[in-house]
N, C-alpha and C positions, 0 to 999 in steps of 0.2 A: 815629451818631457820639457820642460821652464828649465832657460839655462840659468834663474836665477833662483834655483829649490831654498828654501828656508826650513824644510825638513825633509829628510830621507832615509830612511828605512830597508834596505839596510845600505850603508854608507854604498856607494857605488863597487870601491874594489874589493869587497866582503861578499856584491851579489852572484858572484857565478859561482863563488865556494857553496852557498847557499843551495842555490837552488840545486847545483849538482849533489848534495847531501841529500836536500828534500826527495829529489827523482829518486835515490836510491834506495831511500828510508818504503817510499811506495813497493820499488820493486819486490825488496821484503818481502813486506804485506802481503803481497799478491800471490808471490809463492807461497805463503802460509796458507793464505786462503783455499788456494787447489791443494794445499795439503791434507787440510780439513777436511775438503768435499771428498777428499780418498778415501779416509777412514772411515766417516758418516757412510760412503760407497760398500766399504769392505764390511760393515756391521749387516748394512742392510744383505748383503750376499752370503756371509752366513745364517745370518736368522734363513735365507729364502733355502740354503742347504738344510738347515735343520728338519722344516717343513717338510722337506722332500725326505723324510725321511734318515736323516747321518746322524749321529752319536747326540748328546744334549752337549755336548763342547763349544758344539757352533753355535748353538741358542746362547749360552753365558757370552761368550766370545766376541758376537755380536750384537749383547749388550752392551761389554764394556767397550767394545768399541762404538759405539753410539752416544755413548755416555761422553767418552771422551771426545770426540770429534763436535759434540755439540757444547761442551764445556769451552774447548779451544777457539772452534768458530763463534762462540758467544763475547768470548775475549779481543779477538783479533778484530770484528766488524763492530765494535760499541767505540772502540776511539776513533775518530774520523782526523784524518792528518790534514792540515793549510799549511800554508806560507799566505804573507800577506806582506807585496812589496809599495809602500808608499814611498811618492817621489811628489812634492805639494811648492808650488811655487806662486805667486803672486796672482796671477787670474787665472790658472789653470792646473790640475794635477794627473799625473797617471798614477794608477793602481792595476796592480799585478795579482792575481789572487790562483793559487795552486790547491789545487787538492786531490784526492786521491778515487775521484769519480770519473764517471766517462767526461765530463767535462774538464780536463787535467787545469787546463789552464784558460784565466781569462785576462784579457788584457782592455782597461777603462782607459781610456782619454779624455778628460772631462774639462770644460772652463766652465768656472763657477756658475756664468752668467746663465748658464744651458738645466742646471738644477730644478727641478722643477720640485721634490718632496726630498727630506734627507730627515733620518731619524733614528736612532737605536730600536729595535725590535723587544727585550727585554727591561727588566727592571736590575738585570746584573751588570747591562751595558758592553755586554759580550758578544751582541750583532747587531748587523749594522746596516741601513738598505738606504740605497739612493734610485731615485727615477730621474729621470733628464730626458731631454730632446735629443737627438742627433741633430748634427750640425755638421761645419767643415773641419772643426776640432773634434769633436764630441763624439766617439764610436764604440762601440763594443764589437770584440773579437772572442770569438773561443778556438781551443785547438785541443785537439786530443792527445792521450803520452806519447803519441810517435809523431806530433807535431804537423796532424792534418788538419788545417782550417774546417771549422764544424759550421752549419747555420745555427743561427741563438735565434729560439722561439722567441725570448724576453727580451728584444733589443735597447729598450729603454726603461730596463732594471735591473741593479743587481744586489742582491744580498750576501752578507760574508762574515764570518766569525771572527772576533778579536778574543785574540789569548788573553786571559785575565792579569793584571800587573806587568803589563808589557809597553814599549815604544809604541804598537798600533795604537792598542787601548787607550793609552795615555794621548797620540796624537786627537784620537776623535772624542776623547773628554774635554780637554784642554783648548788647542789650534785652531781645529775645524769649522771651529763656530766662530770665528775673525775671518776665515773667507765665504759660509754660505751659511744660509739659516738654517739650523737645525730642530725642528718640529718640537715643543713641548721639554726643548732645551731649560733646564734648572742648574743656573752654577752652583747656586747654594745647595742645591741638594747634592748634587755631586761631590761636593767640597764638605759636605759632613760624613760623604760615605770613605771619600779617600782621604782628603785633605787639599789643600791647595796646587797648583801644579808644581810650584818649586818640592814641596815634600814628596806630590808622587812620584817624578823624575829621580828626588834623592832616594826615594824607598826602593826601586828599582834596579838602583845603581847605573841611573842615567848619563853619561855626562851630555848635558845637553842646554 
C-alpha cells in the first residue's frame, strides 16, 4: 500500500468492520446453501419411497419439496456477494477483492508502470480486468475462507465486479484513468451516462 493513497476505499478504520461483515454475510450463504441441497435431498428420497411402492404422500411431498428447494437454491446462488477494497496512490495501488467463491480472496499489488491492458469488460461499467507483469511490486495472491494461500492459474490477470453507483465504480470511471490507460476509455461517454464526477460523487452521497 502507497503511504501517500489519494483514494481509499473503504477509509482504513471502517476496513476490518467491513470485511468481518462480508465474511459473515458468506457464512450465511453457505449455510443456506446446504440447506437447499437437504431439501432438494429430502424430495428426491421421497419421490425414491414412493416408487418403492408407500402411499402417494411421498410423491406430492417430494414434489414440493423439490419445488421449494429449487425455488430457494435458485435465489440464494444468482446473487453473487464482493467486497472490493481500493487503496490508489501515486505510482502504485493495492486491490483487495472478496467473494464468495473458492477463491475467498485476492489480494493485487500493482504499480501503474507494470499495467500492461486495463479496461471495463461491459457497456454498464460494472467489471473491470487489468493484465500486468509481475514484478518486485507487482503480485497476485489468492487465499481461501479459512485463509489458505491458493496457486492463481491467472497470475497476471484479474477481473472483478464494481457495484453500480458506488465509490469503486466511481473510482475506475473517474481516477483510474490519471494513473494508467484505460483501453477504449470515453470521458464523454461516461459523462452523458452519469454525469461528471463531482455529480456522481454528489449523487452517491460521496464526501469526497
Amino acid at each position: 500500500m502507497d503511504d501517500n493513497n489519494f483514494f481509499e476505499y473503504p477509509y482504513s478504520e471502517f476496513r476490518e468492520d467491513m470485511e468481518h461483515d462480508f465474511t459473515e454475510n458468506v457464512k450465511v450463504k453457505k449455510k443456506l446453501f446446504y440447506k437447499n441441497v437437504g431439501i432438494i435431498a429430502a424430495g428426491i428420497v421421497c419421490m425414491l419411497l414412493f416408487v418403492l411402492s408407500l402411499p402417494s404422500i411421498f410423491l406430492w411431498l417430494g414434489i414440493i419439496l423439490l419445488i421449494v428447494g429449487s425455488v430457494l437454491f435458485k435465489n440464494t446462488s444468482k446473487h453473487n456477494e464482493h467486497l472490493l477494497e481500493i487503496y490508489a496512490g501515486e505510482r502504485k495501488m493495492e486491490l483487495v477483492y472478496f467473494t464468495d467463491g473458492y477463491r475467498f480472496k485476492r489480494v493485487l499489488n500493482i504499480a501503474y508502470e507494470d499495467i500492461l491492458r486495463a479496461e471495463f469488460t461491459n457497456n454498464s461499467y460494472e467489471r473491470f480486468r487489468l493484465c500486468f507483469k509481475n514484478s518486485e511490486i507487482t503480485k497476485l495472491r489468492s487465499f481461501t475462507f479459512k485463509g489458505n494461500e491458493i496457486e492463481e492459474p491467472l497470475d497476471k490477470m484479474i477481473e472483478f465486479d464494481l457495484v453500480p453507483n458506488s465509490l469503486e465504480q466511481g473510482f475506475f470511471l473517474y481516477l483510474a484513468s490519471s494513473c494508467f490507460t484505460i483501453r477504449n476509455y470515453n470521458k464523454k461517454k461516461i459523462e452523458k451516462k452519469y454525469g461528471t464526477a463531482e455529480e456522481y460523487f454528489e449523487n452517491i452521497g460521496a464526501d469526497f
